[in-house]
C-alpha positions as CSV (number, residue, x, y, z in Angstrom):
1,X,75.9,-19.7,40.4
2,X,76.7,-21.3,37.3
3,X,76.9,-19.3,34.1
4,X,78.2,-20.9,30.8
5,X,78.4,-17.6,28.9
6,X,81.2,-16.2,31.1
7,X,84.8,-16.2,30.6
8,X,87.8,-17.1,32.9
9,X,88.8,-14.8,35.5
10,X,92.7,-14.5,33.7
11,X,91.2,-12.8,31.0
12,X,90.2,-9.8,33.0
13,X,93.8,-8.2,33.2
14,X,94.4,-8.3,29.1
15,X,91.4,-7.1,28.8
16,X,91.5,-4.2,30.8
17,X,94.9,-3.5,29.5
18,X,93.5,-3.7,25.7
19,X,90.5,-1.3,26.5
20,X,92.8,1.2,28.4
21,X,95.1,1.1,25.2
22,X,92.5,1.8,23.0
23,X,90.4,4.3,24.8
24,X,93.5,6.2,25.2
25,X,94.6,5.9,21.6
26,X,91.5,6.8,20.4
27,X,90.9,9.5,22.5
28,X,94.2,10.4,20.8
29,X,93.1,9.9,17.9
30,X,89.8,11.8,18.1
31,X,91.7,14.7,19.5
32,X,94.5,15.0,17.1
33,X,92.7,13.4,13.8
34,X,96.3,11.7,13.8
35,X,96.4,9.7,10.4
36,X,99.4,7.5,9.9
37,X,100.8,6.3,6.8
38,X,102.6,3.6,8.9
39,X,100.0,1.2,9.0
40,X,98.5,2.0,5.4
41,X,98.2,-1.1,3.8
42,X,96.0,-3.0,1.0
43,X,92.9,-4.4,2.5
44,X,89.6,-6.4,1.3
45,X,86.9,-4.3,1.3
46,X,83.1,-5.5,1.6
47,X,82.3,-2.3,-0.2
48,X,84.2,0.7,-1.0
49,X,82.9,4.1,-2.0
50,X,85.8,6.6,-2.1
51,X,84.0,9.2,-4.2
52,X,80.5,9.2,-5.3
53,X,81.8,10.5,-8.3
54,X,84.5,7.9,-9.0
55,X,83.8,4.5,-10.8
56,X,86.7,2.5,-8.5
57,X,84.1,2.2,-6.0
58,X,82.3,-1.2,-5.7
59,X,81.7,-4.3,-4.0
60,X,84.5,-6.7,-3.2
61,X,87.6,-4.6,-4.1
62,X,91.0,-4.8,-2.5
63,X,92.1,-0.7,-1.4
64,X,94.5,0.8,0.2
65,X,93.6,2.5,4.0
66,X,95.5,3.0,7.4
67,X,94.4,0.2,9.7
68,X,95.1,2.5,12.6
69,X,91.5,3.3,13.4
70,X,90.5,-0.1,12.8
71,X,93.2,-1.4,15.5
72,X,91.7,0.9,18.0
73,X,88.4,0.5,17.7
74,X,89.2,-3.6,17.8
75,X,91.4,-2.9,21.0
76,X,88.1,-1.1,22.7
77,X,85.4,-4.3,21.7
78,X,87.6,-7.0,22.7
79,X,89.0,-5.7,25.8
80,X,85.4,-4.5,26.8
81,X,84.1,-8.4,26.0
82,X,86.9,-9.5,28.2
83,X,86.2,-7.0,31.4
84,X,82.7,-7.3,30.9
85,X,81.9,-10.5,30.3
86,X,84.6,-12.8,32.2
87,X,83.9,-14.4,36.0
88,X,84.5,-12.2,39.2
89,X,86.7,-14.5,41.7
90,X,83.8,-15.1,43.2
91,X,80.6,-15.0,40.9
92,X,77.7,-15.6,43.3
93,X,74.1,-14.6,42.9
94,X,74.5,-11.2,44.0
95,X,77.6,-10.5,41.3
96,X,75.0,-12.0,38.9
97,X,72.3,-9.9,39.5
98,X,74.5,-6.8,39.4
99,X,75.7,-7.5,36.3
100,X,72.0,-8.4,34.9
101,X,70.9,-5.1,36.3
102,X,73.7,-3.2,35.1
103,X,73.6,-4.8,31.4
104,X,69.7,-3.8,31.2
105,X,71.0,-0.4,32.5
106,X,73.3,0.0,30.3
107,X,71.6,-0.6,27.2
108,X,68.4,1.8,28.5
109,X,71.0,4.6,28.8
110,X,72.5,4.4,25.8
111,X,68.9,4.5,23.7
112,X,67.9,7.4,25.5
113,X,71.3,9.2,25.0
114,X,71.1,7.9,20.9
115,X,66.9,9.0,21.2
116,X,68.5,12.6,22.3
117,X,71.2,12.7,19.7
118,X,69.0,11.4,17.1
119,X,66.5,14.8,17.9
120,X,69.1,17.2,18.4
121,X,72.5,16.5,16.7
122,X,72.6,16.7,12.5
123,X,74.7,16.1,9.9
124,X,78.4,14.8,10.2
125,X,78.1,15.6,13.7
126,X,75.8,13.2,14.2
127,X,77.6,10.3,12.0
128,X,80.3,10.9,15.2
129,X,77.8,10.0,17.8
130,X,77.0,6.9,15.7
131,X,80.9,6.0,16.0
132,X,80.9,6.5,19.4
133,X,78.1,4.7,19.9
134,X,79.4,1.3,18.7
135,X,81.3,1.5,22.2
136,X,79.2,3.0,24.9
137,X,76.8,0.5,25.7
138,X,79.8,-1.9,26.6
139,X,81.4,0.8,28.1
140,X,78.1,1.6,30.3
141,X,78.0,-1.5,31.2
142,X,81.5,-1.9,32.6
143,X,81.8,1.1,34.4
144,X,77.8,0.8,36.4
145,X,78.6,-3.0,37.2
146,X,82.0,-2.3,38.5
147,X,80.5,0.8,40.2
148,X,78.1,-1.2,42.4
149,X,80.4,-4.0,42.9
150,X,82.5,-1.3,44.8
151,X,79.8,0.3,46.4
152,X,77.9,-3.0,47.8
C-alpha cells in the first residue's frame, strides 16, 4: 500500500519521546499551575488583551510571557503528528485500514465528548476542556490505532 501522506518509520521514536515529554510536563503543569519566570521572554503577539480595562492591548504588539506552556503544548502536536502519522515497518492494507478506522473513530469520540461538555460544563471550566481539546482527537487517534494493532 502506497501512501504519500505518511512519514518515515525513524520518526516514530522522537516522536513518541516528544509526546511522552510533553504529556508529562503538562500534566505537571496542570497539576501544579507551575509558572516559570525562566522562560519569560518578549514575544510577537497576533493579539494581546491583558486587561479589558487596559489600553496596551492590541493587535501586533511585542509582550512579555513564559513560553513554558507554549513549549509543551508544541512538544504534544508534533510528537503526536510524528506517532500518528509516520509508516508502521510494514504498512499493508490492513495497517491502513486500522488507522482509517481509528482516525474516523477518533474524531467521532471527541465531538461527542466536546457535544457533552459543551451541555454540561460552564464557565472557565469549560475554557479548560477547550484546551484540552486541542490534543485529544490526536491523542484518540494514537492510542485506538495502536490498540488494535496489538490486539489483531
Amino acid at each position: 500500500m502506497k501512501s504519500n501522506y505518511l512519514l518515515s518509520n525513524k520518526f516514530k521514536v522522537p516522536g513518541w519521546i516528544l509526546l511522552s515529554l510533553g504529556i508529562i510536563s503538562g500534566i505537571f503543569l496542570s497539576i501544579t499551575g507551575f509558572e516559570s519566570d525562566l522562560l519569560e521572554m518578549n514575544v510577537f503577539s497576533i493579539y494581546s488583551d491583558n486587561d479589558a480595562f487596559s489600553s496596551s492591548g492590541g493587535f501586533f504588539k511585542i509582550i512579555e510571557n513564559s513560553i513554558v506552556d507554549e513549549i509543551i503544548a508544541l512538544a504534544i502536536i508534533i510528537g503526536g503528528l510524528l506517532v500518528g502519522f509516520s509508516k508502521e515497518k510494514i504498512e499493508d492494507e490492513f495497517i491502513y485500514k486500522i488507522r482509517t478506522d481509528s482516525l474516523v473513530w477518533a474524531i467521532v469520540f471527541n465531538y461527542i465528548i466536546l457535544m457533552f461538555a459543551i451541555v454540561f460544563i460552564y464557565e472557565f471550566t469549560f475554557f479548560d476542556v477547550l484546551v484540552y481539546n486541542m490534543f485529544t482527537p490526536l491523542l484518540f487517534f494514537i492510542i485506538r490505532f495502536n490498540f488494535l494493532k496489538a490486539r489483531s
